[in-house]
matplotlib code that plots the C-alpha trace (Angstrom):
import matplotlib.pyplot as plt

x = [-0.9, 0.6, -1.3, -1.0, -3.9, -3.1, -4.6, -5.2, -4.6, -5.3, -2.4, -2.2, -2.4, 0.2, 0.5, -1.0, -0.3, -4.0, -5.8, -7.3, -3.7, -2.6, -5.6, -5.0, -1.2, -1.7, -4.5, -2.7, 0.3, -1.7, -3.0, 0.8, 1.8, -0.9, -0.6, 3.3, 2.5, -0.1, 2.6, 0.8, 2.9, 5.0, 6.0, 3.9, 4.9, 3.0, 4.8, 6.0, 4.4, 3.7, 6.0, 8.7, 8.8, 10.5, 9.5, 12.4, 12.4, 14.6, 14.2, 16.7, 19.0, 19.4, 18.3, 15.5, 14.6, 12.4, 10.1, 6.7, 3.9, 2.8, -0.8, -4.0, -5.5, -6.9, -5.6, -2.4, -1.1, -0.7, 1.1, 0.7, -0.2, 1.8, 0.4, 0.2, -2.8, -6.0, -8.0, -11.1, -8.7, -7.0, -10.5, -11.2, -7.6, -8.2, -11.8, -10.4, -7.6, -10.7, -12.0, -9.0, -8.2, -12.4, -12.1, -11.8, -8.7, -7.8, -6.6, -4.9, -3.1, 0.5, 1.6, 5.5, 6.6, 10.4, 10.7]
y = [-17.1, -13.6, -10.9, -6.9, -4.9, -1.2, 1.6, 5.1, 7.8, 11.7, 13.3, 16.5, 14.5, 15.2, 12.7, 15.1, 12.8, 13.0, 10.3, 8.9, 8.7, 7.1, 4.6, 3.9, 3.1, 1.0, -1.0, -1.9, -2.7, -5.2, -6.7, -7.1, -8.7, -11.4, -12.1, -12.3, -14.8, -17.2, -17.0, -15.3, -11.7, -11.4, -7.1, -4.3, -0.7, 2.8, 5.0, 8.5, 11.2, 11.5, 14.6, 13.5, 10.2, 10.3, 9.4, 7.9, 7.0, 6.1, 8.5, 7.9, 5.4, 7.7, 8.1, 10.4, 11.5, 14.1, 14.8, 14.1, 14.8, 12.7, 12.9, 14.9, 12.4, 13.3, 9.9, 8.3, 4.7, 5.3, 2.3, -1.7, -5.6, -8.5, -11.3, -15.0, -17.1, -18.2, -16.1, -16.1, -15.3, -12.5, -10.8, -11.0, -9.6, -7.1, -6.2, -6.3, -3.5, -1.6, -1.5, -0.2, 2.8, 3.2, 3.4, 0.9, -1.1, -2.6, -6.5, -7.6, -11.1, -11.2, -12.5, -12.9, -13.4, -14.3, -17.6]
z = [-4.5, -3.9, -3.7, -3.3, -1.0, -2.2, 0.3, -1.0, 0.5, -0.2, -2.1, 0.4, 3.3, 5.7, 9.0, 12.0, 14.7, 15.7, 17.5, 14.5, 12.6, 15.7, 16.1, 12.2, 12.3, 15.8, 13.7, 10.7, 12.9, 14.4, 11.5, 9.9, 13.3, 13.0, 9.4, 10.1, 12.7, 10.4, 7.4, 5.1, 5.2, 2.2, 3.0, 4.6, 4.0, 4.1, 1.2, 1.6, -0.2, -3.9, -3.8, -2.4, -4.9, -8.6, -12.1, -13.7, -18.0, -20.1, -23.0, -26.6, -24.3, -21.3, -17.8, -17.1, -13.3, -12.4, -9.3, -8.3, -7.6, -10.0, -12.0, -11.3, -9.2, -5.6, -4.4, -4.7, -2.9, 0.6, 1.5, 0.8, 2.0, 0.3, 1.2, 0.2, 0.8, -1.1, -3.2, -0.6, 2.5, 0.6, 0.0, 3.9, 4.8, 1.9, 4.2, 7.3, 5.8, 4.3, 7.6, 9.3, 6.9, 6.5, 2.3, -0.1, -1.5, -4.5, -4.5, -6.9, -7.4, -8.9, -12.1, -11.5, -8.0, -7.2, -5.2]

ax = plt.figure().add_subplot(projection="3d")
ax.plot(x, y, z, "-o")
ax.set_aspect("equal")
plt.show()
């Protein structure tokens, strides 16, 4: 089964390059490299910030665009794991990603998945 690890991240956050960011980035680069390698990477990404993404709507039959940031909340995805492995293996890879970034993650299995 497919499955998403979300990772949070602080909406005002900007990257410092400090040796934390660093050790972070190196980390979960690792972790994508050996999940590539045992076939159970779907995609990996960090995501760009909140206010530099778009809401778009359709609104009476037309296109709607405007810019983030989006909400009130303090914490916003940060970036993402698809994987595709057992229920019991994604909660580990979903800890061992908790681990990394030092906060929780959601997990969450996928309901429509293209072959």
């Amino acid at each position: 089964m497919k499955y998403l690890v979300l990772i949070f991240g602080d909406t005002d956050t900007t990257w410092t390059g400090s040796s934390e960011d660093v050790a972070t980035i190196r980390a979960l680069t690792e972790l994508k490299h050996e999940l590539a390698a045992s076939g159970e990477l779907v995609s990996s990404e960090g995501l760009d910030f909140p206010s530099a993404g778009k809401v778009v709507q359709i609104r009476d039959g037309v296109r709607v665009v405007t810019d983030g940031p989006f909400g009130e909340a303090k914490e916003q995805i940060a970036g993402f794991f698809m994987i595709d492995t057992a229920d019991e293996r994604a909660q580990e890879i979903a800890g061992q990603v908790a681990a990394v970034v030092g906060d929780r993650v959601e997990l969450r299995g996928t309901l429509l998945s293209a072959p």
